[in-house]
C-alpha atoms as one frame of an Amber mdcrd trajectory, in Angstrom:
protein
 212.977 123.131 218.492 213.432 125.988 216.373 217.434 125.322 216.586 217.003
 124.758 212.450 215.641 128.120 212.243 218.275 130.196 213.616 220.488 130.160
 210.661 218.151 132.951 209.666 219.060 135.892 212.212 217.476 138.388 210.333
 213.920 136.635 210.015 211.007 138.599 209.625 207.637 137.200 209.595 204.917
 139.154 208.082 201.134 138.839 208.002 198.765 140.398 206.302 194.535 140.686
 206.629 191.894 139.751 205.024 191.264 143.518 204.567 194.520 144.319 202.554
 193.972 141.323 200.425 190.562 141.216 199.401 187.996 143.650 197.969 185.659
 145.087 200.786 182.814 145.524 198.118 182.397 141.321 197.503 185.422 139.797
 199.211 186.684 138.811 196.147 190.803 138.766 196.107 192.327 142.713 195.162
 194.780 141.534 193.045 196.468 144.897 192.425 197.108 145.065 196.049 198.169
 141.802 195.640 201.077 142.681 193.090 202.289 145.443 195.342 202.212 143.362
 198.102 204.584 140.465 196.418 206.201 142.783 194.543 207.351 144.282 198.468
 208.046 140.863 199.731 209.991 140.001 196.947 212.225 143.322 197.074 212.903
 142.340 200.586 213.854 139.004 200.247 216.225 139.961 196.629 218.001 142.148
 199.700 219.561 139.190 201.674 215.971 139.239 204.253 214.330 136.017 204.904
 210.364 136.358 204.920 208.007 134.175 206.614 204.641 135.148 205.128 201.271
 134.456 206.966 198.253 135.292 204.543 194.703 135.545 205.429 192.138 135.622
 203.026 191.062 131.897 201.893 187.513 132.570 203.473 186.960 135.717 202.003
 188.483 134.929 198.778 185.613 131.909 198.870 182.607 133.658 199.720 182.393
 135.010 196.191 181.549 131.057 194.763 178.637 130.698 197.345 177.011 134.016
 196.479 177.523 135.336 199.703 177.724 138.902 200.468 179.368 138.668 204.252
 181.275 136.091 206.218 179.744 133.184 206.527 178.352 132.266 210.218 178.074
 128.315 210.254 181.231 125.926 210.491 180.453 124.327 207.363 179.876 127.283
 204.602 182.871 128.452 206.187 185.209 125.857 206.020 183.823 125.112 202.396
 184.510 128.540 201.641 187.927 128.117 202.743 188.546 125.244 200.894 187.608
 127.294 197.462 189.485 129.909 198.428 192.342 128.652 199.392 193.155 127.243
 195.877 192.555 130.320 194.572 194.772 132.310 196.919 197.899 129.986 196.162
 197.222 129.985 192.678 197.107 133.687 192.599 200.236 134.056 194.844 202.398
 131.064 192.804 201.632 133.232 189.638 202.701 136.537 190.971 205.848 135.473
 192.510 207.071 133.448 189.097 207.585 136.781 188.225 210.432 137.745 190.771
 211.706 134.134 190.352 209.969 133.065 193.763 208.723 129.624 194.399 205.785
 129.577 197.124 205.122 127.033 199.818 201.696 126.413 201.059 202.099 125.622
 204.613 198.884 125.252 206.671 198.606 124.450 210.632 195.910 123.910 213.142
 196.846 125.237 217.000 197.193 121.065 217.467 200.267 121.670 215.320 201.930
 123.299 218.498 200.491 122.209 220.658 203.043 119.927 221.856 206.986 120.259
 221.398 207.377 117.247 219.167 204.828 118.593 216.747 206.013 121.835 216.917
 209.518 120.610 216.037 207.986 119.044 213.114 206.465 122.294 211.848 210.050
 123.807 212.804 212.053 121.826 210.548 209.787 121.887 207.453 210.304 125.951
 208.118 214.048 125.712 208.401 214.134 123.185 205.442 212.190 125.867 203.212
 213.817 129.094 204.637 217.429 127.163 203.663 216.528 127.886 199.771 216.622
 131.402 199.259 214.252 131.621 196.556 211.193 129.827 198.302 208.857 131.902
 200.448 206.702 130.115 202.975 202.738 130.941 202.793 201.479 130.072 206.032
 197.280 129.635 206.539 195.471 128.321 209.609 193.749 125.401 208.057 190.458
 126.773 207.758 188.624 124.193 205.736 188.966 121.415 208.622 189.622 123.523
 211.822 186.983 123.603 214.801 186.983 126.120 217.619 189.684 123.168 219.605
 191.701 123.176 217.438 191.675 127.266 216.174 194.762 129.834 217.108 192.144
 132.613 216.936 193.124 134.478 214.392 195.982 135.029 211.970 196.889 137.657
 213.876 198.190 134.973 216.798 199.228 132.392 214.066 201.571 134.927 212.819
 202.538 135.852 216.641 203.373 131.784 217.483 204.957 131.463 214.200 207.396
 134.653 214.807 207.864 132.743 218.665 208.369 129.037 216.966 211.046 130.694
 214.160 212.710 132.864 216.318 211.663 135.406 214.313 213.933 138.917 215.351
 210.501 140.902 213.769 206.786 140.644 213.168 204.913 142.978 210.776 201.312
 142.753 211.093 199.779 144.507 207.533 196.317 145.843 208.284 193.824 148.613
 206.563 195.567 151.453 209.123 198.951 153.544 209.425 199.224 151.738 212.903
 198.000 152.616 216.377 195.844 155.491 216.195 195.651 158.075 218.970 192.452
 158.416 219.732 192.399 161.970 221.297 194.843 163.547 218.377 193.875 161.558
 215.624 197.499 160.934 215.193 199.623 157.865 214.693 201.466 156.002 217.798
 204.511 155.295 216.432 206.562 153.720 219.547 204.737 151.789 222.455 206.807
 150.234 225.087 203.706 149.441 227.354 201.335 147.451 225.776 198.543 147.755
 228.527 198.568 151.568 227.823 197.946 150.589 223.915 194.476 149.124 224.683
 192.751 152.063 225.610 193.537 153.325 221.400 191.421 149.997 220.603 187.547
 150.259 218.458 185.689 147.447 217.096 187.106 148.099 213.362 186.058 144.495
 212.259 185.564 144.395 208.481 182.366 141.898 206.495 185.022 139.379 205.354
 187.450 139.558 208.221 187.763 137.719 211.661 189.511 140.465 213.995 190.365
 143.534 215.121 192.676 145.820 216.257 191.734 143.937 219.882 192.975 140.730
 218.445 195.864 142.556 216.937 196.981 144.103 219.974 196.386 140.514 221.732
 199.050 138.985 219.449 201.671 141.825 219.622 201.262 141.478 223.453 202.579
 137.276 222.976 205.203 138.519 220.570 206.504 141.327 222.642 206.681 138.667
 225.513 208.816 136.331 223.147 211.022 139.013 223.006 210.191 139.873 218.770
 209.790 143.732 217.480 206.391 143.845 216.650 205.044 146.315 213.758 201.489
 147.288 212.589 201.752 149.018 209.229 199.719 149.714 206.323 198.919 146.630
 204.142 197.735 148.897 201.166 201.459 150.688 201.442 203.510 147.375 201.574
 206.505 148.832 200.252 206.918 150.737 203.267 208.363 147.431 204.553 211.587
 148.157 203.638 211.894 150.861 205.775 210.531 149.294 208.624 213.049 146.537
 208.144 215.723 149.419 208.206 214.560 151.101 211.590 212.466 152.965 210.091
 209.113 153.738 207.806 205.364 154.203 208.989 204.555 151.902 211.326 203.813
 151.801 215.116 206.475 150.006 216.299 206.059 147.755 219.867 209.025 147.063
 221.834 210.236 143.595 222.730 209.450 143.705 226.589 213.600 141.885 227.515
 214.489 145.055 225.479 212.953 147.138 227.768
C-alpha cells in the first residue's frame, strides 16, 4: 500500500510539538519560530529531500479565542478549539511557505484512517500523489475537531510514527523543546541509543499547559518506528535548522537505531 510512496527513497517525515510552535505564555502560535522552522523545511526540500511534515498545534493555537489560559479538559472546548485553530495554523503556514515558492497541503486523519489496509491505501496514494510535485509539502494533523478517544492515534508523536511506517519513510525527526535524550545522571545529551528499553529510564513527566505528551509518548513512538525499521531523531524544534545536518549523518540530535539495522 505504500508502493506509490517509494519513488521517494530519501523521505523524511518530520513532526514538530505543540511546544516549538506555540507560545508557552498563552498558547498563541510563535510565529518567529515558525519562520525558522519553514524556512528549515524549505532549505531541505530546495536540496532534492522530500518532507512529510506532521504539525501539532491546532488546539493550542485555539485556546487563545476561548480565553483560556491551559488546555482545555472537555471533548467539546477542545475539539472547538481545534477547529479555530486549525484555520489559523494553515493560514499561517500557506503564507510562510509562498515565500520559498511552497504550496501546502492540509492533510488530516483519524486512527480509523488506518485502520484497515484499504483505507490506509487511500491515505497512501493521496501522499504519493502530493509528494510527486516537488514543490508541495504535506501538513499532516490528527483531526482534532471531530476525533473521540476510538478513533485517536494518541498523540502526534505516533501519527508521525504510523505516517513514517505507511510512507516508508527511511527517517523520522521528532522536533521537541530539548537537545534530545537527556542523561539523567550527567546532565548530558544521549546522542546514539540502540536499545530503546534502556532509553526509558532518561524519561520525566515534561508535559507542557498546551501540549498532549511527553517524552514517555515520544519514546513510545520512536519504539513503533524503530520496529518499522525508520532512523528515528529527537532534536531541538527551536534549532530547526539543525535538520540539515541530521539529514547528513549528522547535527544535534539523539539519534535511535532502526532495530533490522541492528
Amino acid at each position: 500500500m505504500a508502493a506509490a510512496l517509494r519513488m521517494t527513497n530519501d523521505l523524511t517525515v518530520i513532526k514538530a510539538g505543540t511546544g516549538v510552535l506555540t507560545k508557552s505564555a498563552d498558547g498563541t502560535l510563535d510565529r518567529a519560530a515558525l519562520v525558522h522552522l519553514v524556512s528549515a523545511i524549505s532549505t531541505l526540500v530546495d536540496a532534492g529531500h522530500r518532507c512529510l511534515f506532521v504539525s501539532s498545534g491546532a488546539v493550542g493555537s485555539g485556546v487563545s479565542a476561548f480565553g483560556l489560559t491551559e488546555y482545555p479538559a472537555d471533548t467539546a472546548t477542545r475539539q472547538a478549539c481545534a477547529a479555530v485553530g486549525q484555520a489559523r495554523l494553515m493560514q499561517t503556514y500557506s503564507a510562510l511557505f509562498e515565500n520559498f515558492d511552497m504550496t501546502v497541503a492540509q492533510v488530516l486523519l483519524t486512527a480509523s484512517d488506518l485502520a484497515t489496509p484499504e483505507r490506509a491505501a487511500y491515505v497512501s496514494s493521496t501522499l504519493g500523489r502530493l509528494l510527486a510535485e516537488p514543490r508541495i509539502l504535506p501538513i499532516i494533523n490528527e483531526n482534532d475537531s471531530v476525533a473521540v478517544e476510538e478513533l485517536k492515534f494518541g498523540d502526534n508523536d505516533m501519527l508521525s510514527a504510523r505516517v513514517a511506517k505507511l510512507a516508508g519513510a527511511k527517517r523520522l525527526i521528532l522536533l521537541t523543546s530539548v537537545d534530545g535524550l537527556m542523561d539523567p545522571e550527567s546532565g548530558e545529551l544521549v546522542t546514539e541509543v540502540r536499545d530503546i528499553e534502556d532509553a526509558f529510564r532518561h524519561v520525566r513527566d515534561d508535559k507542557g499547559r498546551f501540549s498532549m505528551g511527553g517524552m514517555a509518548s515520544k519514546l513510545k513512538a520512536v519504539k513503533f518506528a524503530m520496529d518499522s525499521g525508520i532512523e528515528t531523531h529527537i532534536a531541538h524544534g527551536r534549532h530547526p535548522d539543525r535538520m540539515a545536518g541530521i539529514v547528513a549523518g549528522k547535527g544535534i540530535s539523539t539519534r535511535f537505531h532502526p532495530a533490522m539495522a541492528g
